[in-house]
DSSP file (Angstrom, degrees, kcal/mol; ACC not computed):
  #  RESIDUE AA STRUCTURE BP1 BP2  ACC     N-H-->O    O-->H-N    N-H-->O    O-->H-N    TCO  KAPPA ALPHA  PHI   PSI    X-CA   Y-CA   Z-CA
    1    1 A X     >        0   0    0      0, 0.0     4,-2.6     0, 0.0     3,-0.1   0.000 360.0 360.0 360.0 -43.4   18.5  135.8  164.6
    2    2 A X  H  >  +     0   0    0      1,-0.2     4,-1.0     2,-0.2     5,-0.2   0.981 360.0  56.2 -86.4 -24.8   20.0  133.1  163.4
    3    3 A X  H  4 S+     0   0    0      1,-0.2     4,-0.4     2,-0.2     3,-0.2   0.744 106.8  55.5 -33.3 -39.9   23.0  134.2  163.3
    4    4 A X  H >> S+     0   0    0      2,-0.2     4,-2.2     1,-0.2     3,-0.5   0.821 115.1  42.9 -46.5 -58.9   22.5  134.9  167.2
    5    5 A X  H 3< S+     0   0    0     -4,-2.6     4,-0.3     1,-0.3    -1,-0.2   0.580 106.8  54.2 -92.2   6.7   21.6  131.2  167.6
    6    6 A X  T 3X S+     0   0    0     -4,-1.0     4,-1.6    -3,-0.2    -1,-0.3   0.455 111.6  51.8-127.1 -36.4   24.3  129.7  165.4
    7    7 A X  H <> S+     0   0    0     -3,-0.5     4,-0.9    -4,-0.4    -2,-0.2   0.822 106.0  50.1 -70.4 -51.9   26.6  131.8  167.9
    8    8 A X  H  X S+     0   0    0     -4,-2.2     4,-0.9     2,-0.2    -3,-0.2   0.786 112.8  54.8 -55.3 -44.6   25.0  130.3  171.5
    9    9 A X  H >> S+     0   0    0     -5,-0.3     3,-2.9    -4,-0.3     4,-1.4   0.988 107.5  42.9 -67.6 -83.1   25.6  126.9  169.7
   10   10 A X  H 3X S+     0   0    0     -4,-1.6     4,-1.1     1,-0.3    -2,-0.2   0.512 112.1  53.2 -69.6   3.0   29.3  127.4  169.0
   11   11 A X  H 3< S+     0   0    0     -4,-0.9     4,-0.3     2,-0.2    -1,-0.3   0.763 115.2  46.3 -56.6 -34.5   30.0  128.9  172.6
   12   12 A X  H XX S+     0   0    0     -3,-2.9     4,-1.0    -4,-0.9     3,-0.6   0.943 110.7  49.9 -59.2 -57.4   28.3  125.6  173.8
   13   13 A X  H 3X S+     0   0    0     -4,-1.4     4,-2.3     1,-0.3    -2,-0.2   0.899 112.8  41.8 -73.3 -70.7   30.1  123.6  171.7
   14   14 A X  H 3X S+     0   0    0     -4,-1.1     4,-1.1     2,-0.2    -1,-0.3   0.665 114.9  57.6 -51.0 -23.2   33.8  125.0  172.7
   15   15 A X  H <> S+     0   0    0     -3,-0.6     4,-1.1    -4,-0.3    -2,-0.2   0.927 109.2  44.3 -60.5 -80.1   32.5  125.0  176.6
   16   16 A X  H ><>S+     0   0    0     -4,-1.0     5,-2.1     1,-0.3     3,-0.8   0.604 111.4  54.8 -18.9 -80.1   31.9  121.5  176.1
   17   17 A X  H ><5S+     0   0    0     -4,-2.3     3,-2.0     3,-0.3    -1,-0.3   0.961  95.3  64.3 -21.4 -84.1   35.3  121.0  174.3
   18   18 A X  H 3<5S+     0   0    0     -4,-1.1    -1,-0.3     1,-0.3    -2,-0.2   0.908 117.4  27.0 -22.4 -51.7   37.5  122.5  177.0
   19   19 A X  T X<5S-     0   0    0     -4,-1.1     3,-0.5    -3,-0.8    -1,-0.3   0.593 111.5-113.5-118.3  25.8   36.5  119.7  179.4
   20   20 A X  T < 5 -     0   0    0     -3,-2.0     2,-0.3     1,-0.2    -3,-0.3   0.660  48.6 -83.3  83.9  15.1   35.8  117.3  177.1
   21   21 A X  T 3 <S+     0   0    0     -5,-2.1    -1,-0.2     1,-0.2     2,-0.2   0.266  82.1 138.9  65.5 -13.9   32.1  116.8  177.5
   22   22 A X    <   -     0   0    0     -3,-0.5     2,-0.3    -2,-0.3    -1,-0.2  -0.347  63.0-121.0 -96.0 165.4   32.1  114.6  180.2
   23   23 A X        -     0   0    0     -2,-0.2    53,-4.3    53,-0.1     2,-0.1  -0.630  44.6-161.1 -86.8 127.4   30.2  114.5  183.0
   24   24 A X  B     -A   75   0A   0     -2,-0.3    51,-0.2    51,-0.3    49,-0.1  -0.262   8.0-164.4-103.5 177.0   33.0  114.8  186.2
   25   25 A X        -     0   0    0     49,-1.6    48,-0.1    47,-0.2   108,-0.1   0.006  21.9-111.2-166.1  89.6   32.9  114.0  189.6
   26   26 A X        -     0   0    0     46,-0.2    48,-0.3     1,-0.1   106,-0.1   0.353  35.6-167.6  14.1 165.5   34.9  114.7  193.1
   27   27 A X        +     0   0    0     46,-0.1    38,-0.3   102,-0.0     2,-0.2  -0.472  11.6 172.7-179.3 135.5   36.9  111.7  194.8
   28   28 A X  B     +b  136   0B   0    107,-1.4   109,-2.0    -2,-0.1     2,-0.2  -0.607  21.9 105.7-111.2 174.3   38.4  111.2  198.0
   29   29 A X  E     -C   62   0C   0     33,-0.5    33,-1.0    -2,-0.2     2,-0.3  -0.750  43.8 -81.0 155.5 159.8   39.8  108.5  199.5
   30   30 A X  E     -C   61   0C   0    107,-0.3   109,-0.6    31,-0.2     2,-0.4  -0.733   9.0-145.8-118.1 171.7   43.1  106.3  200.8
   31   31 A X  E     -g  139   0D   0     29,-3.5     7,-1.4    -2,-0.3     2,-0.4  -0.944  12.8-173.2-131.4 147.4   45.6  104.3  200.1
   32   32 A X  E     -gH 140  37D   0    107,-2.0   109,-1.4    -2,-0.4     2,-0.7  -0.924   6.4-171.0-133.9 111.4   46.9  101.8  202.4
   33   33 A X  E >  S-gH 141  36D   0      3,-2.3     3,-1.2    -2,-0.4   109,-0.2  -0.810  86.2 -18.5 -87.1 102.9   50.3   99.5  201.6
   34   34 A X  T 3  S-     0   0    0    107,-2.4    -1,-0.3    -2,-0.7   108,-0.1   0.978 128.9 -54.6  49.7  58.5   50.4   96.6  204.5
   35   35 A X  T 3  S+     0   0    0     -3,-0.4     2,-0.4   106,-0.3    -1,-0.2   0.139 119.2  98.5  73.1   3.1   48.0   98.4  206.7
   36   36 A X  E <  S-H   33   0D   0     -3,-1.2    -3,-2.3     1,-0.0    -1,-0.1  -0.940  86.4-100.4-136.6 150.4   49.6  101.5  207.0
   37   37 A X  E     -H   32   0D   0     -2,-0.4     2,-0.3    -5,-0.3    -5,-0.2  -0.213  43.3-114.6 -62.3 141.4   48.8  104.6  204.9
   38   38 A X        -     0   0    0     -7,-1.4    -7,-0.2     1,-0.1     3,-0.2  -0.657  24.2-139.9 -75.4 135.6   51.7  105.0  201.6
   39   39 A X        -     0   0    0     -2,-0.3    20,-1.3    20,-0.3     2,-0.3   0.646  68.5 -13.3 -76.4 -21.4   53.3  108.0  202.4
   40   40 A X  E    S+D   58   0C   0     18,-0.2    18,-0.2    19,-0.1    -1,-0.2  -0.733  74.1 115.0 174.2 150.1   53.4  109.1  199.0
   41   41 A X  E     -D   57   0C   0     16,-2.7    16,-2.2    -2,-0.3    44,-0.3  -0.953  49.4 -70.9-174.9 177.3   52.9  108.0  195.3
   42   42 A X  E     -DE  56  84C   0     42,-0.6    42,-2.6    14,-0.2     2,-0.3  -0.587  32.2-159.5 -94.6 169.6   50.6  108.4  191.9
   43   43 A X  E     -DE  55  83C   0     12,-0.7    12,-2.1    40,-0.2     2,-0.3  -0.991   7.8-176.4-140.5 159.4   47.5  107.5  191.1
   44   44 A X  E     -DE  54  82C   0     38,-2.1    38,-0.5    -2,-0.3     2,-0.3  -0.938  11.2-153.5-154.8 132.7   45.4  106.9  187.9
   45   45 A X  E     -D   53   0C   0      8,-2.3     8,-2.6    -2,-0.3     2,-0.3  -0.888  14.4-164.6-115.7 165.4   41.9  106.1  186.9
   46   46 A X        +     0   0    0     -2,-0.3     2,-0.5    34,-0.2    35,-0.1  -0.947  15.9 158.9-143.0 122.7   41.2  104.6  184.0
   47   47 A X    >   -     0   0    0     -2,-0.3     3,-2.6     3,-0.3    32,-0.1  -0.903  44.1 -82.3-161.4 160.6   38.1  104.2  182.2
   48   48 A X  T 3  S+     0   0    0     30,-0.6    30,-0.1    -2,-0.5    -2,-0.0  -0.140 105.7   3.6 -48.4 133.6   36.8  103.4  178.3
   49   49 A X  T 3  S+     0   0    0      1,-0.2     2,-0.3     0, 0.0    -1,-0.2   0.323 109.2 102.9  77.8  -5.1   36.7  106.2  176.0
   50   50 A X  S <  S-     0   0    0     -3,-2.6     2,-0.4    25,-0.1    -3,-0.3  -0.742  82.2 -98.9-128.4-176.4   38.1  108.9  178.2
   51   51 A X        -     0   0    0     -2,-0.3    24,-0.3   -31,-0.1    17,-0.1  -0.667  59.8-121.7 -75.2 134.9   41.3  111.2  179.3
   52   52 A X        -     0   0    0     -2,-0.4     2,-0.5    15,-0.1    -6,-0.2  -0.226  28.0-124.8 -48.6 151.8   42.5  108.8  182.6
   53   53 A X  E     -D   45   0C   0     -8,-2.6    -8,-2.3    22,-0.1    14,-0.3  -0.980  31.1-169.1 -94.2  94.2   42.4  111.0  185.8
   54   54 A X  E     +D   44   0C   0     12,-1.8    12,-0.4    -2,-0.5     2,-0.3  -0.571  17.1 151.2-109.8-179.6   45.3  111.4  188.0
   55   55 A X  E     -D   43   0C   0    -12,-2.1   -12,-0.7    -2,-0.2     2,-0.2  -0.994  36.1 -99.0 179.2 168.7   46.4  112.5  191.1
   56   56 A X  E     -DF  42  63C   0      7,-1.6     7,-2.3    -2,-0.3     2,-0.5  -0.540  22.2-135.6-112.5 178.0   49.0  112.1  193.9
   57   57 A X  E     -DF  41  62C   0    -16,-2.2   -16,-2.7    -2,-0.2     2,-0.3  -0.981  20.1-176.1-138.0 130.9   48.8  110.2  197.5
   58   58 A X  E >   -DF  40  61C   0      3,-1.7     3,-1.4    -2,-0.5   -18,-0.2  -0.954  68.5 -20.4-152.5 110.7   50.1  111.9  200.0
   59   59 A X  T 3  S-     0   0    0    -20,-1.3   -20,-0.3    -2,-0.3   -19,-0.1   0.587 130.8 -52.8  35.7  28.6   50.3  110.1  203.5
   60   60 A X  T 3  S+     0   0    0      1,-0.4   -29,-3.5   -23,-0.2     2,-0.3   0.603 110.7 126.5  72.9  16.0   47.8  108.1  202.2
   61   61 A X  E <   -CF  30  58C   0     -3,-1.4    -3,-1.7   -31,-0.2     2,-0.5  -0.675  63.8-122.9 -81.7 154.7   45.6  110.4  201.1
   62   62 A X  E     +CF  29  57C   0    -33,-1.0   -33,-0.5    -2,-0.3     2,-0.2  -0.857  48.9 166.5-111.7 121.4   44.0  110.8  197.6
   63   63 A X  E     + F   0  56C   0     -7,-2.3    -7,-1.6    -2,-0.5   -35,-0.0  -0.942  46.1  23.6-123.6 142.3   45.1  114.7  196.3
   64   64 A X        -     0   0    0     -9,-0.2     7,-0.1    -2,-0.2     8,-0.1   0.770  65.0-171.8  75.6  28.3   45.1  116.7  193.4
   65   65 A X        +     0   0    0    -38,-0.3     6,-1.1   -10,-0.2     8,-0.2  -0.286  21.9 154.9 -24.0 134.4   42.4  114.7  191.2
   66   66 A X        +     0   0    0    -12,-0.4   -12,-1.8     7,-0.4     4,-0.1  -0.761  23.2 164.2-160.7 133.8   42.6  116.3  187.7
   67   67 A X  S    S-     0   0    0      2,-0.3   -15,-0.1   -14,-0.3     3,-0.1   0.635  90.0  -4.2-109.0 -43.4   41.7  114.8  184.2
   68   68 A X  S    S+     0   0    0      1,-0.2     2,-0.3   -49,-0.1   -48,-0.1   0.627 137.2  18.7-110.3  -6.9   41.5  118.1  181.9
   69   69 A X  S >  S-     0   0    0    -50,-0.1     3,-1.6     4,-0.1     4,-0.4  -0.992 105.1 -63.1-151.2 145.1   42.0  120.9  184.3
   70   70 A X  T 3  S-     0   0    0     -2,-0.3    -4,-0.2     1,-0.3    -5,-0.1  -0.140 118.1 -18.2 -30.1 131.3   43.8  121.4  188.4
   71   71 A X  T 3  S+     0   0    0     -6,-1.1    -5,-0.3     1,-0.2    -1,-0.3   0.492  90.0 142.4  27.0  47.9   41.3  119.2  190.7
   72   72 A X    <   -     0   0    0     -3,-1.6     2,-0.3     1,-0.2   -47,-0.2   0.331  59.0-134.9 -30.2 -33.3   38.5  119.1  188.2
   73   73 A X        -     0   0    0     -4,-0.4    -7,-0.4    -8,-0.2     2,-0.3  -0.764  23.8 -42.5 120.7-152.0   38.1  115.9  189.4
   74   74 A X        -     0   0    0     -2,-0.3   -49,-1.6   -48,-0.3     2,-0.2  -0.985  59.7 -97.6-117.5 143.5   37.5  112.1  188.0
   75   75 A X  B     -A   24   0A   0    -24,-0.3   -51,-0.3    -2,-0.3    54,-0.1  -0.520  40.6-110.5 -47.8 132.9   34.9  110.9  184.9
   76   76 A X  S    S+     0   0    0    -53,-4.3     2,-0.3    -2,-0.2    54,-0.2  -0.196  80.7  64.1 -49.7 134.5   31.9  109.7  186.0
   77   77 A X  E    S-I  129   0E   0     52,-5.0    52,-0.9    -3,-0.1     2,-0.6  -0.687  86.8 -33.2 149.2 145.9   32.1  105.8  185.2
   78   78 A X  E     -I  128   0E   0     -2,-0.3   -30,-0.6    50,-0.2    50,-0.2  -0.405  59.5-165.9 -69.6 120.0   33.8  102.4  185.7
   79   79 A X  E     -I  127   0E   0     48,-1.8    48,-0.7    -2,-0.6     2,-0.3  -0.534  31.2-152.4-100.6 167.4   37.6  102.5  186.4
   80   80 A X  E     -I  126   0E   0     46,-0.2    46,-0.3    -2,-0.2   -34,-0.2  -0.986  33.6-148.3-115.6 122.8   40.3  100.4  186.5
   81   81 A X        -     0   0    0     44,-1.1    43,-0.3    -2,-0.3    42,-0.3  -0.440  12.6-171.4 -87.3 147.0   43.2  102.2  189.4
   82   82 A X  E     -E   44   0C   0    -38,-0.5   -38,-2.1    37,-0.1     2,-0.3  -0.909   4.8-146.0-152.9 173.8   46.5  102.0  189.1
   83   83 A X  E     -E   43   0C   0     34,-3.3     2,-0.3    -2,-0.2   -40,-0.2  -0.865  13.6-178.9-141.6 150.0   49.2  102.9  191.4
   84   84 A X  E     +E   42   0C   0    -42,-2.6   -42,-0.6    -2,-0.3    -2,-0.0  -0.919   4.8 170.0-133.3 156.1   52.8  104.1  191.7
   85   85 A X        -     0   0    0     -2,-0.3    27,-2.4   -44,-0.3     2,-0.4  -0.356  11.4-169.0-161.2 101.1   55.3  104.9  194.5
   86   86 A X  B  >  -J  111   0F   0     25,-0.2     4,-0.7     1,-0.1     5,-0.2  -0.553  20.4-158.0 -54.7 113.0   58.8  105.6  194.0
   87   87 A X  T  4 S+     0   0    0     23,-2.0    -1,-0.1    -2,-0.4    24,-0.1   0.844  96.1  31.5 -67.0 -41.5   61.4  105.8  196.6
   88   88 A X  T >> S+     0   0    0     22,-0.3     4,-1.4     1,-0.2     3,-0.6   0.912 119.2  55.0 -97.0 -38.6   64.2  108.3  194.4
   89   89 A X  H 3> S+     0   0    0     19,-0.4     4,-0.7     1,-0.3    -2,-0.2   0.748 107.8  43.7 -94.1 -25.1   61.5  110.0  192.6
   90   90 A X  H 3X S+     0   0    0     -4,-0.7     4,-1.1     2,-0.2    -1,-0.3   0.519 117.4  50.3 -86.8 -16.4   59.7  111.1  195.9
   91   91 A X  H X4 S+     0   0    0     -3,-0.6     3,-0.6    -5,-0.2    -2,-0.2   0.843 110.4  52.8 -60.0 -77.6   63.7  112.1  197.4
   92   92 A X  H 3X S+     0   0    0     -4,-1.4     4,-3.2     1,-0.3    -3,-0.2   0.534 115.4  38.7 -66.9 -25.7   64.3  114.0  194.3
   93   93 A X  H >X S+     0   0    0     -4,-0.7     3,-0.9    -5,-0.4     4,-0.5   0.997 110.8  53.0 -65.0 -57.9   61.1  116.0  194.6
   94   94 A X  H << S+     0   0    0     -4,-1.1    -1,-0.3    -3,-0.6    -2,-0.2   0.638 119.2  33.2 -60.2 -13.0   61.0  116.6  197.7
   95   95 A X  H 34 S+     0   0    0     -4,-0.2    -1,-0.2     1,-0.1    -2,-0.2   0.739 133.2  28.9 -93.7 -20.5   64.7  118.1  197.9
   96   96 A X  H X< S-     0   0    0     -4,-3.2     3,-1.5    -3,-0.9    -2,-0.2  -0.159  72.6-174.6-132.7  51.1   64.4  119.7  194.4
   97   97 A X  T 3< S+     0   0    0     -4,-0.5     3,-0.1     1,-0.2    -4,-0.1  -0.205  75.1   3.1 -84.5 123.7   61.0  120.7  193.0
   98   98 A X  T 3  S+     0   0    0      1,-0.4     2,-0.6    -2,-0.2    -1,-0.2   0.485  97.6 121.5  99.6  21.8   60.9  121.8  189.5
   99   99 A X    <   -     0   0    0     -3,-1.5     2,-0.6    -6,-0.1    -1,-0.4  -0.922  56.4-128.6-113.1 140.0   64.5  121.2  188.7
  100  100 A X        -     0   0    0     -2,-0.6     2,-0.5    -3,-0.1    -3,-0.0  -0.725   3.1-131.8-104.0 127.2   65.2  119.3  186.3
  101  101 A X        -     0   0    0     -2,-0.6     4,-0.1     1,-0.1    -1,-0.0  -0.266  24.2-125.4 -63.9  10.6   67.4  116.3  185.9
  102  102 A X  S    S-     0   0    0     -2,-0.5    -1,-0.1     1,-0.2     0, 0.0   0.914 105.4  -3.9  65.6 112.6   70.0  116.1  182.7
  103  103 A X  S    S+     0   0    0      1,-0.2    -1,-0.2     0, 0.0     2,-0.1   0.610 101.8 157.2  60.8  16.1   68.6  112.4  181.4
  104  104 A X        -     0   0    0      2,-0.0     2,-0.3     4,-0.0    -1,-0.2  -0.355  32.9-149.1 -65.6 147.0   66.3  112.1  184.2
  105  105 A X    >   -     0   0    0     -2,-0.1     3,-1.2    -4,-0.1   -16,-0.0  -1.000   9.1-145.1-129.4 130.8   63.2  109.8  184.1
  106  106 A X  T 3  S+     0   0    0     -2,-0.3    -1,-0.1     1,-0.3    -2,-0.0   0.652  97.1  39.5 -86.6 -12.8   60.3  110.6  186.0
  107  107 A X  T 3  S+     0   0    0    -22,-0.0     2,-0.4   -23,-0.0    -1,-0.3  -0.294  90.3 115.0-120.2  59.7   59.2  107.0  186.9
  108  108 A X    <   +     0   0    0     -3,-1.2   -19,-0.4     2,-0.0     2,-0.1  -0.846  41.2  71.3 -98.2 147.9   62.6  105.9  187.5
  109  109 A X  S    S-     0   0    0     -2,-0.4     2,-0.0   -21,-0.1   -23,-0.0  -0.280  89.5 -43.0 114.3 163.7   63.8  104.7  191.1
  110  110 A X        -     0   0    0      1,-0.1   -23,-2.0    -2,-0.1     2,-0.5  -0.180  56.2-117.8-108.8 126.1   63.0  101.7  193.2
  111  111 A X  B     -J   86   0F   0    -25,-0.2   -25,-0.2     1,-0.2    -1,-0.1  -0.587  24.0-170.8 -64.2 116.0   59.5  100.5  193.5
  112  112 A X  S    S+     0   0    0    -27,-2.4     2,-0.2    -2,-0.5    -1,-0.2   0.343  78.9  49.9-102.8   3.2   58.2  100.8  197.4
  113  113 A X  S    S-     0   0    0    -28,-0.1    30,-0.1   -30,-0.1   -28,-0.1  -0.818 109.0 -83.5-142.3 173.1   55.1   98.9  196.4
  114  114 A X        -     0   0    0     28,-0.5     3,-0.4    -2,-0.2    -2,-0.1  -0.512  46.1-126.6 -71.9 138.1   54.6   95.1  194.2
  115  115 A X  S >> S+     0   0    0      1,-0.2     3,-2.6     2,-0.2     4,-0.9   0.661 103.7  81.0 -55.6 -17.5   54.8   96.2  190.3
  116  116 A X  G >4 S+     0   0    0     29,-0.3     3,-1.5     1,-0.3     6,-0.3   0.984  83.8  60.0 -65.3 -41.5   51.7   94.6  189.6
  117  117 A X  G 34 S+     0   0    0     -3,-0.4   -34,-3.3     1,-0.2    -1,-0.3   0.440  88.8  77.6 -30.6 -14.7   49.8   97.9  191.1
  118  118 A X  G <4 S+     0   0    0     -3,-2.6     2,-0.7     1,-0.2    -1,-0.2   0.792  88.7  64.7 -81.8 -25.8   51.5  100.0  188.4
  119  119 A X    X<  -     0   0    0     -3,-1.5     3,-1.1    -4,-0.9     4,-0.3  -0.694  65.3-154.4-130.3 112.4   49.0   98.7  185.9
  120  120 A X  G >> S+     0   0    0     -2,-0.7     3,-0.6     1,-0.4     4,-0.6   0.463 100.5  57.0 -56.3 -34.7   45.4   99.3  185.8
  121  121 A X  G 34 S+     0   0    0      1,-0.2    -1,-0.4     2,-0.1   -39,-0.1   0.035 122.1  25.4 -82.8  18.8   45.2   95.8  183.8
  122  122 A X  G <4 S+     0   0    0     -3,-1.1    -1,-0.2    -2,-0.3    -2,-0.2   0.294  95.2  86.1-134.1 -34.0   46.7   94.2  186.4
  123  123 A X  T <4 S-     0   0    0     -3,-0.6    -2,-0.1   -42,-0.3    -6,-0.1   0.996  76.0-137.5 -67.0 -73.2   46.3   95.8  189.6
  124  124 A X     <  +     0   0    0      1,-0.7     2,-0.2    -4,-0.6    -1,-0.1   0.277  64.5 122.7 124.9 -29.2   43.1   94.3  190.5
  125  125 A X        +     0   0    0    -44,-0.3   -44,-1.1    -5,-0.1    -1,-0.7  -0.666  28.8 166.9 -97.5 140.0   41.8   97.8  191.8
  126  126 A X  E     -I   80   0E   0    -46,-0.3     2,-0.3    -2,-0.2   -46,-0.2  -0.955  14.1-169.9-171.9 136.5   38.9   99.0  190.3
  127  127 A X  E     -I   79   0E   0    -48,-0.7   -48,-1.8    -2,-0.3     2,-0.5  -0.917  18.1-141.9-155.5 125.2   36.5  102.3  191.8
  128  128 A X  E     -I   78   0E   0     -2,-0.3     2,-0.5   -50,-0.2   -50,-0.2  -0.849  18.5-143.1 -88.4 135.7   32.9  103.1  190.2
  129  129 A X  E     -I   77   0E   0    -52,-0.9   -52,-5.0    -2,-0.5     2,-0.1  -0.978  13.9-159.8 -95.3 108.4   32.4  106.9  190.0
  130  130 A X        -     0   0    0     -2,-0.5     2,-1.0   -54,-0.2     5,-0.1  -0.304  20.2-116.2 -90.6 152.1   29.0  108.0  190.7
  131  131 A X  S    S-     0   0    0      1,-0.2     3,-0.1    -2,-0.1  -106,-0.1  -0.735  92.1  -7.9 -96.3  99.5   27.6  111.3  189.6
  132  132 A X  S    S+     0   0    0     -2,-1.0    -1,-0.2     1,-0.6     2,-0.2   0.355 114.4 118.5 101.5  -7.5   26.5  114.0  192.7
  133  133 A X  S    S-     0   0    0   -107,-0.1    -1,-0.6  -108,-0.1     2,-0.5  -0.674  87.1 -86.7-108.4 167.1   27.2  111.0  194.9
  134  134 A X        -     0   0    0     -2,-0.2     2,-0.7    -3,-0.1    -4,-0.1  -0.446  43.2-163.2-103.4 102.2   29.4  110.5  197.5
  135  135 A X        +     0   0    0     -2,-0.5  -107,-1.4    -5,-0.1     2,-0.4  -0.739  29.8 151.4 -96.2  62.5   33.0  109.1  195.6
  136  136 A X  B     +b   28   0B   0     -2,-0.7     2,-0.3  -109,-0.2  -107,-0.2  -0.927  14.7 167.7 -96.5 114.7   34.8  107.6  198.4
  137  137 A X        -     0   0    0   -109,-2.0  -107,-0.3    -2,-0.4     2,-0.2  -0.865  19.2-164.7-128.1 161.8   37.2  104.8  197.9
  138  138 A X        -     0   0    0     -2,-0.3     2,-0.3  -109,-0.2  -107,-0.1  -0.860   9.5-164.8-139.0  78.1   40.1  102.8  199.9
  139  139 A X  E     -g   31   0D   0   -109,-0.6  -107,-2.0    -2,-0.2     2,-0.5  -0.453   4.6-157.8 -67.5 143.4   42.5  100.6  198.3
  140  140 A X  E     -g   32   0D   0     -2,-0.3  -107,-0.2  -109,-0.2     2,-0.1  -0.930   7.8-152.7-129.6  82.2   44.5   98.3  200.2
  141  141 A X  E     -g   33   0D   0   -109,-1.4  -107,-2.4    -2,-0.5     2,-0.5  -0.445   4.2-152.6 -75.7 167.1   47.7   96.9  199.0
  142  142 A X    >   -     0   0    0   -109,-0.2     3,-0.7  -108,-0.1   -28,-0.5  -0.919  10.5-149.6-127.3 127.4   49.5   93.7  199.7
  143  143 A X  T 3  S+     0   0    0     -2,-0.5    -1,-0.1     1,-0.2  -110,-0.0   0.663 102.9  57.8 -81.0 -11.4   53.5   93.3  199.5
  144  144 A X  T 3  S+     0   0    0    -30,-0.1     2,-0.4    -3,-0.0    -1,-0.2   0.114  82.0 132.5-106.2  30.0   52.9   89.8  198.6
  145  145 A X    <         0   0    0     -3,-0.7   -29,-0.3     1,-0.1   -28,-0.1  -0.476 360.0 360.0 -32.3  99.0   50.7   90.6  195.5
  146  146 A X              0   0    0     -2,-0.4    -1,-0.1   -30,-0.1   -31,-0.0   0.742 360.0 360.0-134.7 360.0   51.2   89.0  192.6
């Protein structure tokens, strides 16, 4: 028996593991540069004590949430956003995806948005993630951000 229960515990335990323990949660949402949706870029939340979440923006949609596993989703929790969109690094994909670049850098290439968005301690952008509740948010950038 106890063995048996000593067994149910470390199955829990390793469930747990796999996605980190934390409690997760859907988000949608858009992103809008000077009023018109960014055609495509990263995203990342950021919040204390956990793996950051990312995902990509795509016509100005928020896609492809994942923190431990594909669209798994964001921690439940207070974030800080930040945000990326490349001009060469969005070319290169789109003409060459999954090939790889001899001394290539994946956030190299000309910023299409103010730098200060790149970094959640900066940006200014900020999204509370509720649990079971409706996790839609809309950031709105400025080109004259600073």
């Amino acid at each position: 028996m106890r063995r048996s229960i000593l067994a149910t515990f470390a199955v829990s335990i390793l469930a747990l593991a796999g996605c980190g323990g934390v409690p997760m949660a859907q988000v949608k949402g858009t992103v809008k540069y000077d009023g018109q949706p960014l055609k495509n870029g990263t995203i990342r939340f950021e919040a204390a004590g956990v793996k950051p979440a990312t995902g990509r923006i795509v016509n100005g949609e928020i896609v492809d949430l994942h923190t431990f596993k594909p669209n798994d989703g964001v921690p439940v929790g207070s974030h800080k956003v930040a945000i990326w969109a490349l001009e060469d690094a969005a070319a290169d994909t789109a003409k060459n995806p999954g090939e790889a670049k001899v001394g290539a850098n994946y956030m190299s290439g000309k910023s299409l948005i103010p730098a200060i968005y790149n970094d959640p301690a900066t940006s200014g952008l900020t999204a509370e993630i509720k649990s079971g509740g409706d996790n839609t948010v809309a950031f709105e950038l400025k080109k004259d951000a600073k």
